[in-house]
C-alpha positions as CSV (number, residue, x, y, z in Angstrom):
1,X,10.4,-36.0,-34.8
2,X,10.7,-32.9,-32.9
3,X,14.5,-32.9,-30.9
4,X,16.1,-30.3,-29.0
5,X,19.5,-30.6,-28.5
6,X,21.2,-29.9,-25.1
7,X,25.1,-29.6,-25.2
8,X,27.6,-27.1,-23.4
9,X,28.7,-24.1,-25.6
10,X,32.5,-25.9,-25.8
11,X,30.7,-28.4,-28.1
12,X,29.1,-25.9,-30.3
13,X,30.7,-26.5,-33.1
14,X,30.2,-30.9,-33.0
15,X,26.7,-29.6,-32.0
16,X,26.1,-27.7,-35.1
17,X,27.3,-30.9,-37.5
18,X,24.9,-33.4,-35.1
19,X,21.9,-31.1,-36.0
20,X,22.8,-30.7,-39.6
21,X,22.8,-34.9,-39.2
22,X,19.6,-34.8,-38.6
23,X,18.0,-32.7,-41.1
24,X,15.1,-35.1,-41.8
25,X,13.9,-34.4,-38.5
26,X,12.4,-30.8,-36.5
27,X,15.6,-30.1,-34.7
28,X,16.5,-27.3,-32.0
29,X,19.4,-26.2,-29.8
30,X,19.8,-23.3,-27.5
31,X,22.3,-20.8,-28.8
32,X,23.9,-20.3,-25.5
33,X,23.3,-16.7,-25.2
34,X,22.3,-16.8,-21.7
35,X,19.4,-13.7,-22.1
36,X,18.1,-13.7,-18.4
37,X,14.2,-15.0,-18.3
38,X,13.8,-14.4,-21.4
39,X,16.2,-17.1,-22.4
40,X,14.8,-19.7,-19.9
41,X,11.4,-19.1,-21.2
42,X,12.6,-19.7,-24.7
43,X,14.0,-23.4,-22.9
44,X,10.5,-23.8,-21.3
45,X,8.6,-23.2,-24.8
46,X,10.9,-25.7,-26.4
47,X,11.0,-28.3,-23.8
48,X,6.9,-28.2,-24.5
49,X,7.6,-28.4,-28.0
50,X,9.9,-31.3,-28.3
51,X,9.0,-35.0,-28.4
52,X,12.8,-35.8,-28.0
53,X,15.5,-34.8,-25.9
54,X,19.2,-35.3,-27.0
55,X,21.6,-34.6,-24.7
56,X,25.3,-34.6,-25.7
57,X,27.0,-35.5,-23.1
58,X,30.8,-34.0,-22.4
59,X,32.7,-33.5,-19.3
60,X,31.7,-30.4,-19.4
61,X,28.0,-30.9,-20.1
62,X,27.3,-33.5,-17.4
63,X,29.1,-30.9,-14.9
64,X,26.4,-28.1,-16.0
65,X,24.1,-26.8,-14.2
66,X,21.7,-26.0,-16.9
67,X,22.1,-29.0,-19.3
68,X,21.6,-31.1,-15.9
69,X,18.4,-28.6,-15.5
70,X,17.3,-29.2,-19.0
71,X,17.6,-32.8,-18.9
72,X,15.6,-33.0,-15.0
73,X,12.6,-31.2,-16.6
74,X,12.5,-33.2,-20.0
75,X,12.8,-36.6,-18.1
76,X,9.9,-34.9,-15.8
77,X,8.2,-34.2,-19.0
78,X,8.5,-37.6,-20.5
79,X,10.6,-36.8,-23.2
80,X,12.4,-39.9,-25.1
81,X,16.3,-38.9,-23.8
82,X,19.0,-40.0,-26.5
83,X,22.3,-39.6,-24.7
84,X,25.3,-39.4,-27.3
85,X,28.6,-39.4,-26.0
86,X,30.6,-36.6,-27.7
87,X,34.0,-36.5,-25.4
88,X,35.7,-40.1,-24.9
89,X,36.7,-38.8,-21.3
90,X,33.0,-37.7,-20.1
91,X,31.6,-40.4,-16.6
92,X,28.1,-41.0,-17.9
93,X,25.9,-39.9,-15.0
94,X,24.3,-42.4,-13.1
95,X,20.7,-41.5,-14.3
96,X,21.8,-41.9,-18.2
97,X,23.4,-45.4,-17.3
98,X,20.9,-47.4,-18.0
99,X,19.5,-45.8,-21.1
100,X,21.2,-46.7,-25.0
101,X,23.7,-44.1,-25.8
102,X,25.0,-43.5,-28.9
103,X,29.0,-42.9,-28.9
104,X,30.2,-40.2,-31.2
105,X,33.3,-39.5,-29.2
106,X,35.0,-41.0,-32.5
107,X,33.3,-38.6,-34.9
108,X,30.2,-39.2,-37.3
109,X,30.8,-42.6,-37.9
110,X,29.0,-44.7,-39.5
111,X,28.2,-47.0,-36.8
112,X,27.3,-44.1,-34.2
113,X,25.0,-42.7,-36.7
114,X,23.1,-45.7,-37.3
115,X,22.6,-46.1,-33.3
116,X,21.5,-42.6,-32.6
117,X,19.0,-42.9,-36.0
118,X,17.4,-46.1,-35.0
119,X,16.7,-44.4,-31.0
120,X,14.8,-41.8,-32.6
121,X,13.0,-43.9,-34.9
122,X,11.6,-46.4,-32.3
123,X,10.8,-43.5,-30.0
124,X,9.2,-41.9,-33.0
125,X,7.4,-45.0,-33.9
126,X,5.7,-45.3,-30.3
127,X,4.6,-41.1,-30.6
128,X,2.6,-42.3,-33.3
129,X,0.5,-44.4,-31.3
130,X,-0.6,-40.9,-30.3
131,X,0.7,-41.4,-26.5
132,X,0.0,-37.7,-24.4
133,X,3.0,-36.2,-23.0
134,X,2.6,-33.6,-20.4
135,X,3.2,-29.9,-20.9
136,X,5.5,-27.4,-18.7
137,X,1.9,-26.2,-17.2
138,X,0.3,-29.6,-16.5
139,X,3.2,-31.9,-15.4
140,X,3.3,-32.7,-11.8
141,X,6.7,-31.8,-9.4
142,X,8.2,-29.8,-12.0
143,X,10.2,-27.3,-11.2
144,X,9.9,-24.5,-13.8
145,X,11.4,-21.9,-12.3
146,X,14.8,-20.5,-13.9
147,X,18.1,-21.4,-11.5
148,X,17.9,-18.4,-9.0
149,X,20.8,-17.1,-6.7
150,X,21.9,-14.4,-4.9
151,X,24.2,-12.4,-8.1
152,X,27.2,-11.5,-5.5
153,X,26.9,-15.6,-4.4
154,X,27.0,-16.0,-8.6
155,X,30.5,-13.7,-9.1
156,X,32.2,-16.4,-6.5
157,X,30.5,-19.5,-7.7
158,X,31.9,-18.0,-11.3
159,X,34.9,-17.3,-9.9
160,X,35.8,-20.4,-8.5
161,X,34.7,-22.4,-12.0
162,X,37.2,-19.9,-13.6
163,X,39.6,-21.3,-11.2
164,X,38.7,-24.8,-12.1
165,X,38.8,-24.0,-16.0
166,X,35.0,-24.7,-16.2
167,X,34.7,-21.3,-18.5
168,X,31.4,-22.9,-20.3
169,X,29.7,-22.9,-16.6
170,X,31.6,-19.0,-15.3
171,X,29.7,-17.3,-18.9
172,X,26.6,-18.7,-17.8
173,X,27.4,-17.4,-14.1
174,X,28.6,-14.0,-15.6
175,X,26.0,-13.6,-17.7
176,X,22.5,-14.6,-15.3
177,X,24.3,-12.2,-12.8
178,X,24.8,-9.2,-15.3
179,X,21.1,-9.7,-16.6
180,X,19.8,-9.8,-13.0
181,X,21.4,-6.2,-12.3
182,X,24.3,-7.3,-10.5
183,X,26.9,-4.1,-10.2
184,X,30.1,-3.4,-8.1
185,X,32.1,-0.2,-7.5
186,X,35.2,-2.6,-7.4
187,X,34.8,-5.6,-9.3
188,X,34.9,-5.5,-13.0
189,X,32.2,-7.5,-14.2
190,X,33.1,-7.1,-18.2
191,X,36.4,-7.7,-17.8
192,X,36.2,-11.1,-16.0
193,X,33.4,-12.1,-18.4
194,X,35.4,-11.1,-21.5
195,X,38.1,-13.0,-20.0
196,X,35.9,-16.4,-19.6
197,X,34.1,-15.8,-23.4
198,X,37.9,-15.4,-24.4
199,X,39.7,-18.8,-22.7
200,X,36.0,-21.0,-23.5
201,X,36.2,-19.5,-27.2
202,X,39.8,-21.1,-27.1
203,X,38.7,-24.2,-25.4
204,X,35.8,-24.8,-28.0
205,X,38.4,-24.0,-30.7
206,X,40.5,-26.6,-29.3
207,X,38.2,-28.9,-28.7
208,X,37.4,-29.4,-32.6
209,X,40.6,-29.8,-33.1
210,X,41.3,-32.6,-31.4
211,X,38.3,-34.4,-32.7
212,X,39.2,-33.8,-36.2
213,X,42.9,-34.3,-36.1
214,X,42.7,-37.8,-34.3
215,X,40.6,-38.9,-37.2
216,X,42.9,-37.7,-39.5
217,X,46.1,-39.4,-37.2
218,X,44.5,-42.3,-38.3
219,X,44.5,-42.4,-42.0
220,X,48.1,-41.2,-41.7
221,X,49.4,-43.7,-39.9
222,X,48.3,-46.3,-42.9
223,X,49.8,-47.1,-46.3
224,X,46.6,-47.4,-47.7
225,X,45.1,-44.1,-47.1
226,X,48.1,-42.0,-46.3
227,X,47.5,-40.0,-49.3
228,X,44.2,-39.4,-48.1
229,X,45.0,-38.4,-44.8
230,X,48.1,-35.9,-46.2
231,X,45.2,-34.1,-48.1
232,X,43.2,-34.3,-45.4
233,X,45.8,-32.5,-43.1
234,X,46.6,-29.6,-45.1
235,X,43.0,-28.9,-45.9
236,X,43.2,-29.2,-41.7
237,X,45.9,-26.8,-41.2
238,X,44.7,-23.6,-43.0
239,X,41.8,-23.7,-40.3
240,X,43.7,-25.3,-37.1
241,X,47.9,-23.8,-37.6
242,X,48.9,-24.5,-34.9
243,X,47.8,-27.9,-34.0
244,X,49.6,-30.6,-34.5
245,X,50.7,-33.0,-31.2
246,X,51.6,-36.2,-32.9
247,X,54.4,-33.8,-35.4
248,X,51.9,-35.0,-38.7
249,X,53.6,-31.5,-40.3
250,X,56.8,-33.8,-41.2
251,X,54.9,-37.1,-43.4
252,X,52.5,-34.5,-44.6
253,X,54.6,-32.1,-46.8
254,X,54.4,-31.9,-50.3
255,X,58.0,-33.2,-51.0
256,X,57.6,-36.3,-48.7
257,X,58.2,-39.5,-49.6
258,X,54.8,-41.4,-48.7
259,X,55.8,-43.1,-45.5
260,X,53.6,-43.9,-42.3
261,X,53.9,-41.6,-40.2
262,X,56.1,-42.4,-36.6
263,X,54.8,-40.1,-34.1
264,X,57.4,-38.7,-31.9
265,X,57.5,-36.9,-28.8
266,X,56.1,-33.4,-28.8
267,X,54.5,-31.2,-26.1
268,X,51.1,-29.5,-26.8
269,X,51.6,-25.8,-27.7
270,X,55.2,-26.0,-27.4
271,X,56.4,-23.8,-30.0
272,X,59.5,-22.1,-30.5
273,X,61.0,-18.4,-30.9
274,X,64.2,-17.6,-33.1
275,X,66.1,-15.0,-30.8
276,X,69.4,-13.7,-32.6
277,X,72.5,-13.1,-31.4
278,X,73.1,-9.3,-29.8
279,X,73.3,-7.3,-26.8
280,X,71.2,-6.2,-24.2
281,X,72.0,-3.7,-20.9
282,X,70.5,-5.0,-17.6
283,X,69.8,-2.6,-15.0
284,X,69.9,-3.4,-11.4
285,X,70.5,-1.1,-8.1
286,X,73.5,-2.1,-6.1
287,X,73.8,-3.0,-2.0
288,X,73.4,0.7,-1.4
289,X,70.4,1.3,-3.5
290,X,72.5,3.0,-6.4
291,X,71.5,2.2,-10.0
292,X,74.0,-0.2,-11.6
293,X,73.8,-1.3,-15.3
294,X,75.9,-4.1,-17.4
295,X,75.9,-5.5,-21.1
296,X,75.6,-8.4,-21.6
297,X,76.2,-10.3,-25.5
298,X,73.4,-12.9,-25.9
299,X,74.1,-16.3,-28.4
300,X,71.5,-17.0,-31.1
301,X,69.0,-19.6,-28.9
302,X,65.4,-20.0,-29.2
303,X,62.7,-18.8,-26.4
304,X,59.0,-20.7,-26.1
305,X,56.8,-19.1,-27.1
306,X,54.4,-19.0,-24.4
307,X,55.1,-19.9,-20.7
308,X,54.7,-23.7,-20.2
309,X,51.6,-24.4,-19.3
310,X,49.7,-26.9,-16.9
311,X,49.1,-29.5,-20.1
312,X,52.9,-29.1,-20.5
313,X,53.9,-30.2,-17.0
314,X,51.2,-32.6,-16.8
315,X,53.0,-34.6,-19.1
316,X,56.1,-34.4,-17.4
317,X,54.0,-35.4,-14.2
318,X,52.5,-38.2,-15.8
319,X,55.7,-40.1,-17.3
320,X,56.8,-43.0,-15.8
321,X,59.9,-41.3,-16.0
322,X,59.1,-37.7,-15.5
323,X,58.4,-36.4,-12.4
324,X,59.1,-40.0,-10.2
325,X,62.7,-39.7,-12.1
326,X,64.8,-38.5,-8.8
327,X,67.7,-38.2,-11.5
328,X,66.2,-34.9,-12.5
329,X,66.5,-33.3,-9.5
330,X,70.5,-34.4,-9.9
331,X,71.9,-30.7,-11.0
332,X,72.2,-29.9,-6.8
333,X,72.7,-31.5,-3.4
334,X,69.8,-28.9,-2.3
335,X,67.4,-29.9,-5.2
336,X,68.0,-33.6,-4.2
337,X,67.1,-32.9,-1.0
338,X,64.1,-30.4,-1.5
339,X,62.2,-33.3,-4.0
340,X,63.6,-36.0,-1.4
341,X,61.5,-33.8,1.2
342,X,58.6,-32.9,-1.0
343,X,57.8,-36.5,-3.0
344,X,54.3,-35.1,-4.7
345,X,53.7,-32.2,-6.6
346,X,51.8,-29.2,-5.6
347,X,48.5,-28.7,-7.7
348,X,48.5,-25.4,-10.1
349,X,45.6,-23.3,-8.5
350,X,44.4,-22.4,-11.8
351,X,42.9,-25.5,-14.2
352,X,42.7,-25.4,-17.5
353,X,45.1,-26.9,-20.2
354,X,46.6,-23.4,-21.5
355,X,47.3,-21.7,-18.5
356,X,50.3,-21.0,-16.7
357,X,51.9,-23.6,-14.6
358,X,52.7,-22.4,-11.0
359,X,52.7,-23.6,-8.3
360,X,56.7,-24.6,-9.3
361,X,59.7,-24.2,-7.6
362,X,62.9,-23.4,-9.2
363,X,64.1,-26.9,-8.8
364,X,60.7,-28.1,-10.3
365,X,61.6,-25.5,-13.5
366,X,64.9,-26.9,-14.0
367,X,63.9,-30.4,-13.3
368,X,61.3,-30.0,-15.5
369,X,64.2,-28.9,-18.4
370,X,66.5,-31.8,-17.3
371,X,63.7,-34.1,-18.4
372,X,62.6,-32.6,-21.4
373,X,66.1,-32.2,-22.6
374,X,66.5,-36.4,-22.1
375,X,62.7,-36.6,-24.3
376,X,64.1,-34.4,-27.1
377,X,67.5,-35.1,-27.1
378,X,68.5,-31.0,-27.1
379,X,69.7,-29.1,-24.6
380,X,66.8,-27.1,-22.9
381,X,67.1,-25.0,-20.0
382,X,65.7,-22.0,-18.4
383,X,66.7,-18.9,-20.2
384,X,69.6,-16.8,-18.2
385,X,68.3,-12.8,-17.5
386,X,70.5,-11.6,-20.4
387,X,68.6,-14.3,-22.9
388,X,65.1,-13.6,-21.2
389,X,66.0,-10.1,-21.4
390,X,66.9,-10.2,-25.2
391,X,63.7,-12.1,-25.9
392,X,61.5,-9.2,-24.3
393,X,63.1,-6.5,-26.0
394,X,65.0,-7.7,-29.3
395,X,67.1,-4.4,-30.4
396,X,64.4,-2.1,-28.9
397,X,64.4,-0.3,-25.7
398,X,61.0,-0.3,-25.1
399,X,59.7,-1.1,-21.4
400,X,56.8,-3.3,-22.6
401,X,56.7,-6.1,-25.4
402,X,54.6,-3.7,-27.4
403,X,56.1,-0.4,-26.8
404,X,56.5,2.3,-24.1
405,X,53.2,3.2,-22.8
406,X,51.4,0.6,-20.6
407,X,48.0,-0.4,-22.2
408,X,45.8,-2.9,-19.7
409,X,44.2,-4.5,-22.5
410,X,47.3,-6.1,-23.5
411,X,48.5,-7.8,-20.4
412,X,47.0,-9.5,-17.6
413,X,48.4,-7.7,-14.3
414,X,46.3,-6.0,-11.3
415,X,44.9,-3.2,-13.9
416,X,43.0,-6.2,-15.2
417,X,40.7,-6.7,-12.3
418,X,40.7,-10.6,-13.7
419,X,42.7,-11.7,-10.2
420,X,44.0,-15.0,-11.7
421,X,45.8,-16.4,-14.4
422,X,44.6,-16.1,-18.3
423,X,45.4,-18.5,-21.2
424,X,48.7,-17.8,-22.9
425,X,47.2,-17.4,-25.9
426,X,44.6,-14.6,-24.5
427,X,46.5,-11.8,-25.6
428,X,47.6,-11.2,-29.1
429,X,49.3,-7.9,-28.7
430,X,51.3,-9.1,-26.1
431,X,54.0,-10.0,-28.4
432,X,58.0,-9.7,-28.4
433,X,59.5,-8.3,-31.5
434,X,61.1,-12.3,-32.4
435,X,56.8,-13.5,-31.6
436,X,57.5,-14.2,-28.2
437,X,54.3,-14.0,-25.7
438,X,52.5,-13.5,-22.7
439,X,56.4,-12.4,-21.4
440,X,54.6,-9.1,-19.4
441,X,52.0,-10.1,-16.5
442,X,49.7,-13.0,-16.1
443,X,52.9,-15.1,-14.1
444,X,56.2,-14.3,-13.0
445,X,59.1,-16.2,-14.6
446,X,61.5,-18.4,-13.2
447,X,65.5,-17.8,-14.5
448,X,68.6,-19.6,-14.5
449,X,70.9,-17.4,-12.7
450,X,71.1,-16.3,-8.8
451,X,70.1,-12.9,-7.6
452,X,74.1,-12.4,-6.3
453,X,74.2,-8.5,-6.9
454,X,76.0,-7.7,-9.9
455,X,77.2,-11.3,-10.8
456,X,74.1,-12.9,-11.7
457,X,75.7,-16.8,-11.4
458,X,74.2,-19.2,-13.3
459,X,75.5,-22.5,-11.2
460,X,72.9,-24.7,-10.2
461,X,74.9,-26.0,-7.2
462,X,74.4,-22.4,-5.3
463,X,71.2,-22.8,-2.8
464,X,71.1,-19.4,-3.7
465,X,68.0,-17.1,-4.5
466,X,67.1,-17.1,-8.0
467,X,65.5,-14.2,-10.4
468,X,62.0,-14.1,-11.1
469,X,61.1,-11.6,-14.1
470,X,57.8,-10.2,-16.1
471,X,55.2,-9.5,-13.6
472,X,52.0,-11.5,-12.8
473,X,47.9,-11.5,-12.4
474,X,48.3,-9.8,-9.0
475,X,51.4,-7.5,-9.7
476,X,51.1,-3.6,-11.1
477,X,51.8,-2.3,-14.2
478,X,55.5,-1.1,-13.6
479,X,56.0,-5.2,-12.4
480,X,55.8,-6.3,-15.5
481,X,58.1,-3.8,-17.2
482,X,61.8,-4.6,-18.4
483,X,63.7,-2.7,-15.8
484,X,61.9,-5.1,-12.6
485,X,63.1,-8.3,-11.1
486,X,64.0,-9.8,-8.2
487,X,65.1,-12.5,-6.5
488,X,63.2,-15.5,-4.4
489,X,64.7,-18.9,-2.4
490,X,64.5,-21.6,-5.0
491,X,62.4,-23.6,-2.9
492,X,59.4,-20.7,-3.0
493,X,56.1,-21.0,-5.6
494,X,53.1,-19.1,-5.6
495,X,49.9,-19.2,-8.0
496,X,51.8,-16.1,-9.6
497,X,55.1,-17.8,-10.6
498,X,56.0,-20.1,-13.5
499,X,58.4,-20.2,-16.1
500,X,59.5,-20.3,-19.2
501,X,62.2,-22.9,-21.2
502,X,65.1,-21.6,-23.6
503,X,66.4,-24.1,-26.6
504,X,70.0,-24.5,-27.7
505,X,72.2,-26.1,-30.2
């Protein structure tokens, strides 16, 4: 039978082992490359072509605009439709509910398999009673135009699905704008588009992760096929380091006694920095304006490694005893009060599991550590300006993570032209001498001490201001450089200010 695949480009790689599934059938799917009219036609011809239409459905798919398109003109077209559930958190759209779906959410089982193989081989069964399907150019009420908008309309719909970490549907956008001759003396087309290929590449990356590393969780977790799953994992890790949210790393070593594995608790992408002990010199001017400098000697402590980011804090919103605790918010009579006053959290502007949080106070930061300290049983708190400092900087004096001389491409500030929030792990060169990341631009960091000139208190009972350090999305260059801070009312957040959490013996 002749299938074309529909899918969105974060389920490329599940995709690809689907088709290769069905090698005893004519199979197609769309690269994604998004080539203006040519590409549409190229969908068109296919559609014509095809006798089914599988469409693989994902919360990103079913919010598409062209699998929805894709799926309207093969239903139109009479196509057979096999829906196959790919992501167990996807709402089936009501048009799909009352067809047979086949659920691979749980990988290429065998019993998934068998249901999606026996669709196509009744629908393939009643083609060969030789039943006509229309064609693109003779079906009634079809609509075979390709999705058509004004391209400054498509840079703010893009935008906005940027904003709502919907990167699959902002490429498309990006792309059907560029190939439509959209241009801009002040917008930076390239840039924002790199930036969306960049954070979906990440998301797609992700995405098999997870589907791969729950199956493996499972033969872990088993006598039986422990062994199995430990080989499993390491084959797992040389492709995927640095995943690993239910700790499999510890039952999985070579010089393990074989024993189920006990999940403990562990944050997505929290990872952790080795800073050594030493010195740093913090500059500040004085109440007159004059420059005033002081060294400080920093204790051995580790840093994250990347801001914490909105999967991060959803957890601690989503405990029973997270965010509802009013014991966290215990450290000051004006934190009390401020989460007395404000019961519900703000929303991060930006979506999207590895960005930033903001959208945080400084209570919410160090309420946020209070928690996390209780979960892990260590002491975590926001890093002090010395320790932050020390984690920027190690034993150099650059002003950037990487060195002296600003370079755009390594941050995300205003020289970006991106105008929100990137993933932390966007940029590789923007790296600490002890591996510490994303410390220049992209969101302002929340520390522990007040803004007192000179002092720099670190008592959480002052309602004082507190420092913010690094820079942000919407800040320039010389923001994000060592020698800036200053200092904001704890009770402020923005969509440019999160933070960052410091470990210690």
């Amino acid at each position: 039978m002749r299938l074309f695949v529909s899918y969105a480009r974060v389920d490329k790689p599940y995709c690809i082992q689907i088709v290769d599934m069905l090698d005893v059938h004519e199979t197609w799917y769309d690269q994604r490359l998004y080539a203006g009219q040519n590409w549409w036609k190229e969908i068109l011809r296919r559609l014509d072509w095809c006798e089914g239409f599988i469409y693989l459905l994902s919360p990103e798919s079913v919010k598409s605009e062209y699998c929805r398109r894709e799926f309207e003109l093969a239903q139109s077209l009479g196509r057979h439709v096999f829906p196959a559930i790919v992501h167990p958190k996807v709402d089936i759209p009501p048009t799909l509910k009352d067809i047979q779906y086949a659920d691979l959410s749980k990988g290429l089982t065998a019993e998934a398999v068998k249901t999606l193989l026996n669709a196509i081989h009744l629908a393939s069964r009643d083609n060969s009673k030789g039943t006509n399907k229309p064609s693109v150019n003779t079906a009634p009420e079809v609509n075979t135009q390709a999705p058509a908008k004004d391209p400054a309309t498509v840079i703010g719909m893009a935008a906005t699905a940027m904003e709502k970490g919907q990167f699959d549907q902002a490429v498309f956008l990006l792309k059907q704008a560029k190939s439509n001759g959209y241009k801009s003396k002040f917008i930076n087309i390239d840039a924002i588009m790199s930036e969306a290929e960049a954070a979906l590449e990440r998301q797609s990356y992700l995405r098999e992760a997870e589907r791969e590393y729950k199956q493996i969780a499972m033969l872990v977790k088993h006598k039986r096929t422990l062994k199995l799953g430990q080989e499993a994992f390491r084959s797992f890790q040389k492709e995927f380091p640095d995943f690993d949210p239910e700790n499999l790393a510890e039952v999985c070593r070579d010089d393990s006694e074989p024993q189920p594995v006990t999940t403990g608790f562990k944050l997505p992408l929290l990872q952790w920095c080795d800073v050594p002990a030493g010195n740093v010199c913090f500059e500040f001017a004085d109440s007159i304006g004059e420059l005033q400098s002081r060294d400080f000697h920093v204790e051995a402590f580790r840093l994250s490694k990347y801001p914490v980011t909105n999967a991060q804090y959803q957890v601690f919103l989503d405990d029973p005893y997270g965010y509802g605790n009013m014991e966290w918010w215990q450290f000051s009579t004006a934190a009390y009060q401020w989460r007395k006053d404000h019961p519900h959290p703000y929303d991060a502007k930006f979506k999207g599991d590895e960005r930033p949080r903001e959208m945080v106070t400084w209570y919410d930061a160090v309420a946020f550590c209070e928690w996390l300290s209780d979960r892990l049983h260590k002491k975590v708190m926001l890093p002090t300006l010395a320790e932050w400092q020390r984690g920027y900087q190690g034993d150099t004096r650059f002003k950037f993570p990487w060195g002296n001389q600003f370079k755009a491409d390594f941050c995300n500030t205003a020289e970006s032209s991106i105008k929100m929030t990137t993933i932390v792990t966007r940029y590789e060169q923007n790296i600490t001498p002890y591996g510490v990341c994303d410390m220049a631009g992209n969101v302002w960091e929340w520390c522990r001490n007040t803004g007192i000139e000179g002092d720099f208190i670190e008592a959480f009972q002052l309602n004082s201001k507190r420092v913010v350090r690094g820079g942000s999305y919407m800040s320039q260059a010389n923001r994000s450089a060592i020698s800036f801070h200053y200092a904001l009312n704890p009770s402020n957040l923005h969509s440019s200010i999160g933070f960052r959490i410091a470990l210690y013996n």
